[in-house]
BALOBA-1460 file (C-alpha; in Angstrom, 3 decimals):
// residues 137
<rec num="1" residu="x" x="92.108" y="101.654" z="125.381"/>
<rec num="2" residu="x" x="92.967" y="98.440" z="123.736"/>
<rec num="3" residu="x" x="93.214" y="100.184" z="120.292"/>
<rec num="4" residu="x" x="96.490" y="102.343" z="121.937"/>
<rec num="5" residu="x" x="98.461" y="99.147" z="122.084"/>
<rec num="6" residu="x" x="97.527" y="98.800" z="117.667"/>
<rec num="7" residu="x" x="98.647" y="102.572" z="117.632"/>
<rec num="8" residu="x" x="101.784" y="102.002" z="119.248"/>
<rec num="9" residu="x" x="102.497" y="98.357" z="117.578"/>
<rec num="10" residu="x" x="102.672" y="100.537" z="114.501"/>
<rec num="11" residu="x" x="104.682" y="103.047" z="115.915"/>
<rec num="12" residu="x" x="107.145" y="99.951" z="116.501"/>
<rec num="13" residu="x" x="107.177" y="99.278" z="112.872"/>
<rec num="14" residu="x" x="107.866" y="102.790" z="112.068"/>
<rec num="15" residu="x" x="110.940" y="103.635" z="114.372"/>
<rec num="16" residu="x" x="112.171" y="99.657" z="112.828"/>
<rec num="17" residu="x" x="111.597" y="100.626" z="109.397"/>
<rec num="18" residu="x" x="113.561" y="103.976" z="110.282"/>
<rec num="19" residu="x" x="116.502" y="101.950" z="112.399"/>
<rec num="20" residu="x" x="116.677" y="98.878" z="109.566"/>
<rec num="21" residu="x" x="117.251" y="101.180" z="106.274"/>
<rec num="22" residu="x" x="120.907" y="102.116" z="108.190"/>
<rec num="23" residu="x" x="122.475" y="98.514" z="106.355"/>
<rec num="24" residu="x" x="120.760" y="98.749" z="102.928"/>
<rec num="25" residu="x" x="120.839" y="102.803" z="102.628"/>
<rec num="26" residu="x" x="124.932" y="102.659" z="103.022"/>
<rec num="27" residu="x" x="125.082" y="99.229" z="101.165"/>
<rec num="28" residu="x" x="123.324" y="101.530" z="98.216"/>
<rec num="29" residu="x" x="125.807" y="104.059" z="98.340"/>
<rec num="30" residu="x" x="128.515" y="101.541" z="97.793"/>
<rec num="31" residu="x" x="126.993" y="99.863" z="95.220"/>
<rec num="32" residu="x" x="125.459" y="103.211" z="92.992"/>
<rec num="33" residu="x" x="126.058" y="106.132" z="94.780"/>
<rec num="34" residu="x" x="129.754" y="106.511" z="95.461"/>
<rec num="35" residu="x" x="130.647" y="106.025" z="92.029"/>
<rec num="36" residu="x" x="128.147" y="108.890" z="90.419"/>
<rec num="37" residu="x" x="129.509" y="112.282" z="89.700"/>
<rec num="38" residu="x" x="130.330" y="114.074" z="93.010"/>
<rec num="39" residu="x" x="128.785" y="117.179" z="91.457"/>
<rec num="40" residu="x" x="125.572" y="114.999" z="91.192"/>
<rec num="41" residu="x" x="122.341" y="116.742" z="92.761"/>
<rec num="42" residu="x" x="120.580" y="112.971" z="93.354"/>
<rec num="43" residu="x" x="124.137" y="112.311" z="95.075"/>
<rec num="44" residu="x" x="124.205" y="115.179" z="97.170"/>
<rec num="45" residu="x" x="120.329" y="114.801" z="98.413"/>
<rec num="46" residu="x" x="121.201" y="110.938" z="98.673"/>
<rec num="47" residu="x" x="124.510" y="111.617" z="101.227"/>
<rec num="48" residu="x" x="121.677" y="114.204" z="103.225"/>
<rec num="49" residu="x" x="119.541" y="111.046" z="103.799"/>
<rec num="50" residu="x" x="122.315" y="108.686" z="104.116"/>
<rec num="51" residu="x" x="123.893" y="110.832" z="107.160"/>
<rec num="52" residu="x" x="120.254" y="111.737" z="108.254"/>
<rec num="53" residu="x" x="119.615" y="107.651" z="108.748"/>
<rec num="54" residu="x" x="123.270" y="106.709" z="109.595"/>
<rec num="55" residu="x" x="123.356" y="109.305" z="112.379"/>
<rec num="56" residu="x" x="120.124" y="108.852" z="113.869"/>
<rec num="57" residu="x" x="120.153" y="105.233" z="113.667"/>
<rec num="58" residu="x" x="120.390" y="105.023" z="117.795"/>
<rec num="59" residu="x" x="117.565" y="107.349" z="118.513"/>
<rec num="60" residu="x" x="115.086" y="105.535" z="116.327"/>
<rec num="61" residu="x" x="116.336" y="102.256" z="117.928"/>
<rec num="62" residu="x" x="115.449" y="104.035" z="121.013"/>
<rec num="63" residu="x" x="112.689" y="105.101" z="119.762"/>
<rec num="64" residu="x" x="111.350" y="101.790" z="118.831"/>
<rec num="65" residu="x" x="112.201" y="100.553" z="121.891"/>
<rec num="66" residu="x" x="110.257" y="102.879" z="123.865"/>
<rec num="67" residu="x" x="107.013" y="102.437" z="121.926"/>
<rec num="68" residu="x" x="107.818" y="98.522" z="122.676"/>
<rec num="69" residu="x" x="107.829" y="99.283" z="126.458"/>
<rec num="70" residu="x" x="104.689" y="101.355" z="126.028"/>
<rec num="71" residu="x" x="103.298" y="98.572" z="123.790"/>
<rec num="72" residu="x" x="104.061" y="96.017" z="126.209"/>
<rec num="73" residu="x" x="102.146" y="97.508" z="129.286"/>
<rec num="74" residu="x" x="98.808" y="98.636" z="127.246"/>
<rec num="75" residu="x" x="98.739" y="94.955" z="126.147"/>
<rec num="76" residu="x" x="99.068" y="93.498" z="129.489"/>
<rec num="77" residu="x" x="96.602" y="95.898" z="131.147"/>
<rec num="78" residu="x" x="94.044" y="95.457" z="128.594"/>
<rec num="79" residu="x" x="94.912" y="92.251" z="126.478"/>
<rec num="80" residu="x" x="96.974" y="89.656" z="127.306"/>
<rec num="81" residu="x" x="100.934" y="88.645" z="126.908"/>
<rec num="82" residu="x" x="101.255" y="87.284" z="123.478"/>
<rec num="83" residu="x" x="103.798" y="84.294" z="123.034"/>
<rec num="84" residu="x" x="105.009" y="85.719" z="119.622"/>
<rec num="85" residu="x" x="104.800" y="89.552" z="120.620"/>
<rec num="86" residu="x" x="107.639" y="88.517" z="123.519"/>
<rec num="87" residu="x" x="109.639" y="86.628" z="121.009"/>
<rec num="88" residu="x" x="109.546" y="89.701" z="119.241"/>
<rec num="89" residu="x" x="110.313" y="91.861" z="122.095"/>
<rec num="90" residu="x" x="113.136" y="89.847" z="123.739"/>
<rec num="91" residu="x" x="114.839" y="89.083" z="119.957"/>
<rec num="92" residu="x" x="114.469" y="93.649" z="119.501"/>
<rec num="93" residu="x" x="115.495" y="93.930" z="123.081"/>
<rec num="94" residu="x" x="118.986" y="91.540" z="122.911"/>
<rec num="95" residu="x" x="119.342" y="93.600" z="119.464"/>
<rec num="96" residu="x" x="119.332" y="96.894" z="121.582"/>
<rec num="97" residu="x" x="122.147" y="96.055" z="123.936"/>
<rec num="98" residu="x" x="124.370" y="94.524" z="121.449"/>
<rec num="99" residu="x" x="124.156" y="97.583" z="119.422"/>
<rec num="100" residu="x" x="124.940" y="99.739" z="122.646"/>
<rec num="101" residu="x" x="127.901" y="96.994" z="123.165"/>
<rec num="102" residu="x" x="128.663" y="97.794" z="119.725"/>
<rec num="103" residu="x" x="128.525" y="101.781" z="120.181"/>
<rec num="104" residu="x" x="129.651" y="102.679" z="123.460"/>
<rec num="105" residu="x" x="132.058" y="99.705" z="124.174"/>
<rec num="106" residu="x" x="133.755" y="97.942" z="121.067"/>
<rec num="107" residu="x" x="133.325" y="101.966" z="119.698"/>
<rec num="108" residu="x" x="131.932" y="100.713" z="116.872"/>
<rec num="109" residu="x" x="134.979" y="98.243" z="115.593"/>
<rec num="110" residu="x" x="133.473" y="95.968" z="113.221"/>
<rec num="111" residu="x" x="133.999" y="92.464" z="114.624"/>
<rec num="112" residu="x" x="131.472" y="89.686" z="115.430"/>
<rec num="113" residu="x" x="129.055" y="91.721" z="117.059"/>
<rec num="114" residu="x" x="128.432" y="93.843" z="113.829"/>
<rec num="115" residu="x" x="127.207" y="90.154" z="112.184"/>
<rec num="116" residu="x" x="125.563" y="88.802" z="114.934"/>
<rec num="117" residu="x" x="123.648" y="92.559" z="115.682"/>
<rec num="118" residu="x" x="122.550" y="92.055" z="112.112"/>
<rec num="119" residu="x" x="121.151" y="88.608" z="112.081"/>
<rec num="120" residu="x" x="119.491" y="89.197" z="115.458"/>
<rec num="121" residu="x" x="117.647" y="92.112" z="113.525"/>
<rec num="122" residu="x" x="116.768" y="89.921" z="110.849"/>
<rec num="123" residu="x" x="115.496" y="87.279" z="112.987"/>
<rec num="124" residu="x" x="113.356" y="90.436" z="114.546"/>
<rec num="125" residu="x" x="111.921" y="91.186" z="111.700"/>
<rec num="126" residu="x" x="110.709" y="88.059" z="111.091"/>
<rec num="127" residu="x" x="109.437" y="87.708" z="114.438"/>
<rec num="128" residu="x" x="107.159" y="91.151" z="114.450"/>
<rec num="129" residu="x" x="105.950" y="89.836" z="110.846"/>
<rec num="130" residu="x" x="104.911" y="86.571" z="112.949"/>
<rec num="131" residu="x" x="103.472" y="88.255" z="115.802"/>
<rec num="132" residu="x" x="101.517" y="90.266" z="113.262"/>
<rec num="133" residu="x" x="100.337" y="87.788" z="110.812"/>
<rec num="134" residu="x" x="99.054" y="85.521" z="114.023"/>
<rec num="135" residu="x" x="97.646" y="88.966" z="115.316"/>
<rec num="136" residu="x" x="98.897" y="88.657" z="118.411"/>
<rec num="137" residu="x" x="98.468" y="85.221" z="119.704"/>
């Protein structure tokens, strides 16, 4: 059963990868995209992905966040509670309600939250690539 808690670890990575391209896929289309020719095929297909990721962006934060809680309780019914894996979770989990602060109540006005959001996901990165480079300790 252990090996389910690998499975879903992954699945973490995959909804992050998913809910970190939203800063770098619209920093690319201000930097390449928007100034190609709007009759552009690769800039049409690139806008479909852009508002695929840019719209979604909650759900696979969700997403990830649900195969954290699921994560979480394999690990501590089979394993144990690793000291990096909770850095990792609380530093994902803070990131999670300030983006829902950032959605629902600022309604998505740029201000400090928007920086802060962002360097708690960086500092969440880092701490998953911790967690798994110690594996798991």
């Amino acid at each position: 059963m252990s090996e389910y808690g690998s499975f879903f670890g992954w699945l973490i990575i995959g909804g992050l990868v998913l809910t970190l391209m939203n800063y770098p896929v619209k920093w690319i289309y201000r930097k390449w995209i928007s100034g190609m020719d709007r009759e552009s095929g690769f800039r049409r297909a690139y806008l479909v992905f852009q508002k695929l990721i840019v719209r979604y962006h909650r759900f696979f934060a969700a997403f990830a966040t649900l195969m954290l809680i699921i994560h979480l309780a394999i690990q501590l019914q089979y394993r144990w509670l690793s000291v990096t894996g909770l850095i990792a979770a609380i530093l994902m989990a803070a990131n999670g309600f300030l983006g829902g602060y950032g959605h629902y109540i600022r309604k998505k006005k740029p201000s400090a939250w928007l920086y802060v959001h962002r360097s708690i996901a960086v500092l969440a990165v880092l701490a998953v690539i911790f967690h798994i480079a110690m594996r798991g300790r």
